[in-house]
N, C-alpha and C positions, 0 to 999 in steps of 0.2 A: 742388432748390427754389432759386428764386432770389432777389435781396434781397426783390423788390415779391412777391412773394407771401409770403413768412416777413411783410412788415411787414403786409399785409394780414389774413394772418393771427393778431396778437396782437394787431390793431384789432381784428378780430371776438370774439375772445374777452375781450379787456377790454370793450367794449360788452356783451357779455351776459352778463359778470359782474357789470358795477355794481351794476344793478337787485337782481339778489341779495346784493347787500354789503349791502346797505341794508335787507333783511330780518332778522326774531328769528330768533337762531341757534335749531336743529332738532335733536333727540337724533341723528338720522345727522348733522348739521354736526360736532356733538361726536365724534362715534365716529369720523368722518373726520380730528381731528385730532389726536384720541389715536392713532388707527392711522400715522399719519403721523411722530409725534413719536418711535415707537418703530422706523420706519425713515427714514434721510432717504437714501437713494438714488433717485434717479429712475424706477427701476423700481418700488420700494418704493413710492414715492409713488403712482404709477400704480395699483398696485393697489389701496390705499387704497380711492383713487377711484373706482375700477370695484365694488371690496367696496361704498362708499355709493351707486354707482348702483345695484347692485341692492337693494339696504334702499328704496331711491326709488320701483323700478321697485314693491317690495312693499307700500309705501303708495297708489300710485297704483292698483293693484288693491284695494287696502284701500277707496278714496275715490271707485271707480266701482261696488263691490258696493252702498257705502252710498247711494249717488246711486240706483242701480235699485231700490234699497228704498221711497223714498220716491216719487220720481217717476211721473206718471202714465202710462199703455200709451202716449200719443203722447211723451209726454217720453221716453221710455223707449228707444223708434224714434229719434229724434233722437239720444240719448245715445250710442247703441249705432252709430251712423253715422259720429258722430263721433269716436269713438274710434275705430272701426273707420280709419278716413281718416287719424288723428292715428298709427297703428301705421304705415302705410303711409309718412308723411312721417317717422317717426322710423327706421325702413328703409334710406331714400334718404339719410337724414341719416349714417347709420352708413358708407354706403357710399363718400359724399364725405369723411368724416372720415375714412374707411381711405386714399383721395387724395391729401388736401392733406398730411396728419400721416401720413408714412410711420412704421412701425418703425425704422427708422435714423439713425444721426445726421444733424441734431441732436440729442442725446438729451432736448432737453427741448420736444421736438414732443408727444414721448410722453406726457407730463405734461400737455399743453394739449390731446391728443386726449382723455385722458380725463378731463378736465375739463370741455371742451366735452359730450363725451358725460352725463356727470353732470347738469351745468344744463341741461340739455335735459328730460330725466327729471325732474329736482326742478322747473320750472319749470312741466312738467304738472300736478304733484302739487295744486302752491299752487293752480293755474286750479281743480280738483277740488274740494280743498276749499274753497275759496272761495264757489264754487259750494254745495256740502254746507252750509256755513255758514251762507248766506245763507239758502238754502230754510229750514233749522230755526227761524232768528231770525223767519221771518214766519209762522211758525206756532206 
């Protein structure tokens, strides 16, 4: 990897970190940083990470079961499309992040792959329940 790509890549992941800085920390926020504080190796970290994506990936099943519950047979079609589509880009996502963030050193690619891979997942979540939110507030 060379400079312009490593520098392009920690623009990318600082831009789609902000947005999440900026949000209420999440019981996996917490549990990611207690798991973290009890390893600080790079690997360690990594896993962490990858541990709260799937707590993430398990919310976000949590927040499209509840979405199917309430939503109507055409909402429902829609939901179901769209997730369907949103698995597919998160796919291609995993694929380019195997890419750009090789296993190798650097060894703190590693950390920013599974980081990126993380707010990808929690970032669904929020769309979800936001989504979930909203419908229940207006009923």
């Amino acid at each position: 990897m060379d400079k312009k790509q490593i520098l392009l890549a920690l623009i990318i992941f600082y831009v789609s970190v902000l947005p999440l800085l900026a949000e209420n920390e999440f019981p996996i926020d917490k549990f990611e940083q207690q798991c973290m504080s009890k390893d600080y190796s790079t690997a360690g970290m990594a896993n962490c990470t990858y541990e709260a994506a799937d707590k993430w990936d398990a919310e976000m099943n949590k927040y499209y079961k509840l979405l199917m519950k309430i939503l109507s047979k055409d909402d429902r079609i829609e939901l179901k499309q769209a997730q369907l589509t949103w698995l597919k880009f998160r796919d291609a996502e995993r694929k380019i992040l195997d890419e750009v963030y090789p296993s190798s050193p650097p060894t703190i690619l590693i950390s920013i792959k599974a980081s990126e891979w993380c707010n990808m997942i929690k970032t669904r979540v929020l769309q979800l329940k936001s989504l979930y939110d909203s419908i229940n507030e207006c009923h």
